[in-house]
C-alpha positions as CSV (number, residue, x, y, z in Angstrom):
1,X,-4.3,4.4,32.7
2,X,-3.5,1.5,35.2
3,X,-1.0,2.0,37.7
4,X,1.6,-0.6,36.1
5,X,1.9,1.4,32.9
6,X,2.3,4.2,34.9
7,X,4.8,2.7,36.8
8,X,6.6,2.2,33.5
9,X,6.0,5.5,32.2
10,X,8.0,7.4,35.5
11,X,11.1,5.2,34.6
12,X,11.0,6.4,31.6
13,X,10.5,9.8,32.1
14,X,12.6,9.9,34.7
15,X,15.7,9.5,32.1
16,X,15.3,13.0,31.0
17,X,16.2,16.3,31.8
18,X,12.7,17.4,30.6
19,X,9.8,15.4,30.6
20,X,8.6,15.9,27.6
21,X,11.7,14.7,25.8
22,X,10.1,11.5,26.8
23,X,7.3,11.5,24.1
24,X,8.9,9.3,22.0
25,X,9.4,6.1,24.2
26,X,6.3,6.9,26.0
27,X,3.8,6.9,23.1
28,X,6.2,3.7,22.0
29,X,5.3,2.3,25.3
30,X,1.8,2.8,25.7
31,X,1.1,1.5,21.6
32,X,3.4,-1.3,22.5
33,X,0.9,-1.9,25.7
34,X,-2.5,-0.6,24.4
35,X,-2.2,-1.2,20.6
36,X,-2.8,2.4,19.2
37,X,-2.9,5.6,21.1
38,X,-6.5,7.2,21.8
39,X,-7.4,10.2,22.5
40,X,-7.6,9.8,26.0
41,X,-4.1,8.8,26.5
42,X,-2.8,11.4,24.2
43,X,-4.8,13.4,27.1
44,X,-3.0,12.1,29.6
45,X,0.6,11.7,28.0
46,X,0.0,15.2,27.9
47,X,-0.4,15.8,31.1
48,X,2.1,13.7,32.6
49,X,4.8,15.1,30.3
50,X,3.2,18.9,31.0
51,X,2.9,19.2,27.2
52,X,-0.4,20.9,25.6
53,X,-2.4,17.5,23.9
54,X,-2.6,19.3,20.6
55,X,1.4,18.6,20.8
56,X,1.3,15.0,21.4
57,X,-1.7,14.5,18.8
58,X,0.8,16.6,16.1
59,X,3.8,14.0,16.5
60,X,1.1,11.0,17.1
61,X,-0.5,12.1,13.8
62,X,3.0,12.7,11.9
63,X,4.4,9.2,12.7
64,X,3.4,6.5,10.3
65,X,4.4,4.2,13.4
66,X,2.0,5.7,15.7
67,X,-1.7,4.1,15.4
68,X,-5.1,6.3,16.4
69,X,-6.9,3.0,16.0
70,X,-6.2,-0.2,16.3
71,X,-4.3,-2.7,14.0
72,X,-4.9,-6.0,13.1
73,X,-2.9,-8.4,14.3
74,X,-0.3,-8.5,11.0
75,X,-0.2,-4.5,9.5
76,X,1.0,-4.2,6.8
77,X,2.9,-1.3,5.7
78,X,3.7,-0.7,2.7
79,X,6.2,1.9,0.4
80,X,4.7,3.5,-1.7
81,X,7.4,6.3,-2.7
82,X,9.7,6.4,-5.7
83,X,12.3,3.2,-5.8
84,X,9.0,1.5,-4.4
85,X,6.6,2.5,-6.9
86,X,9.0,1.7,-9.5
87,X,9.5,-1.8,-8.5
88,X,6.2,-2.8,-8.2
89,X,4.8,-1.4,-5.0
90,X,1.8,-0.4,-6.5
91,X,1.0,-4.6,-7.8
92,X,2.0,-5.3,-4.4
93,X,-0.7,-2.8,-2.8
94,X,-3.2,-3.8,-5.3
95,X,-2.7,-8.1,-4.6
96,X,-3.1,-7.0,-0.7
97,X,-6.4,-5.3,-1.1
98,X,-7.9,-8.1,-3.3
99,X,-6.6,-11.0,-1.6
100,X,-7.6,-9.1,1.7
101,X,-10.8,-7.8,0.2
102,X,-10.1,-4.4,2.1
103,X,-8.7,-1.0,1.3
104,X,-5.6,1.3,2.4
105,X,-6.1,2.2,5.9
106,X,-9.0,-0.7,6.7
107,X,-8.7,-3.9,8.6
108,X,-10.2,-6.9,8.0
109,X,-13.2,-7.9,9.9
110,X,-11.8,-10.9,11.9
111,X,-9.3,-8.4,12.8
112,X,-5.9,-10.2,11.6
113,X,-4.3,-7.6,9.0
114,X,-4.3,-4.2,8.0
115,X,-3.2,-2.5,5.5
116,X,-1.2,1.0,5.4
117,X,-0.1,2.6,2.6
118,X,3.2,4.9,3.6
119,X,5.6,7.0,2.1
120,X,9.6,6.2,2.6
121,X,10.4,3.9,5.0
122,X,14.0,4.6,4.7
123,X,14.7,1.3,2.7
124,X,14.9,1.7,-1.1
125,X,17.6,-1.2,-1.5
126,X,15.1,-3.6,-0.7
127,X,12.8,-2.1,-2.7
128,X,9.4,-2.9,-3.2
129,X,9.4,-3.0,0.3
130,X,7.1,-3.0,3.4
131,X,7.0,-3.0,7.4
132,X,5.4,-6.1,8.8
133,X,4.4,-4.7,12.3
134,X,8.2,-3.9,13.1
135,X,9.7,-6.0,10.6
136,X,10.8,-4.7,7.2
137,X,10.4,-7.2,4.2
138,X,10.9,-6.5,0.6
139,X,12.5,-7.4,-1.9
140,X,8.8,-8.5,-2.3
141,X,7.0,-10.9,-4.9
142,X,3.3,-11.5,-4.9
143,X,4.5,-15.0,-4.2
144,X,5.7,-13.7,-0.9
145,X,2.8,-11.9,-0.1
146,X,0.7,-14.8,-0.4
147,X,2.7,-16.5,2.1
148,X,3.2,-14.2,4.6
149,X,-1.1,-14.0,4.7
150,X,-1.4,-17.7,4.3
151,X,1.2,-18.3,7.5
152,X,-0.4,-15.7,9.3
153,X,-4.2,-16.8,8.9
């Protein structure tokens, strides 16, 4: 870990009471720097906040938000859940992998998009719906689908 994200990780540590109620804006901070979090820095998160790594791995695996690999540039996100599914968030999944030519969970090989499929993301009004990186979208057409990949090429 270089010594400016370390910098950045004290400051935010040193916020809390208890270091590890940190976790949360310091695996934010180091995706946010690094892209995903590895193994390694779950190691070292870890040990910073004094938490076992089996701890950080648990919320780093439970968060949908969290990446153990990295993302294309544009990840998509998308609902898959009830109000979702029932709008047409399945047509939606299924025009992503074909215009994409990958599957749930891949990224293409120039490294430009990926593609999650996710259970509620808390936004059923808008519904089908998806995150693009941290911005939700929906209601969505294919028609906007197509866009959002052609402007983002």
């Amino acid at each position: 870990m270089d010594a400016n994200l370390r910098q950045e990780i004290d400051k935010i540590v040193g916020l809390y009471e208890e270091k590890k109620a940190a976790l949360l804006p310091v695996l934010h901070l180091v995706q946010d720097k690094k892209g995903f979090i590895s193994p390694e820095s779950e190691q070292q998160i870890g040990d910073i906040l004094g938490v076992p790594v089996v701890h950080v791995h648990e919320v780093v695996s439970f968060y949908h938000l969290f990446h153990q690999a990295p993302k294309g540039k544009c990840h998509f996100s998308v609902c898959q859940t009830t109000s979702c599914a029932l709008l047409g968030g399945e047509r939606i999944i299924g025009h992503i992998k074909k215009r994409l030519n990958i599957k749930a969970g891949e990224t293409t090989p120039d490294g430009k998009f990926s593609l999650s499929v996710v259970e509620c993301l808390g936004a059923c009004e808008i519904a089908p719906m998806m995150q693009l990186n941290k911005e939700y979208k929906g209601p969505l057409t294919i028609e906007d689908i197509d866009r959002l990949i052609d402007q983002n090429k």
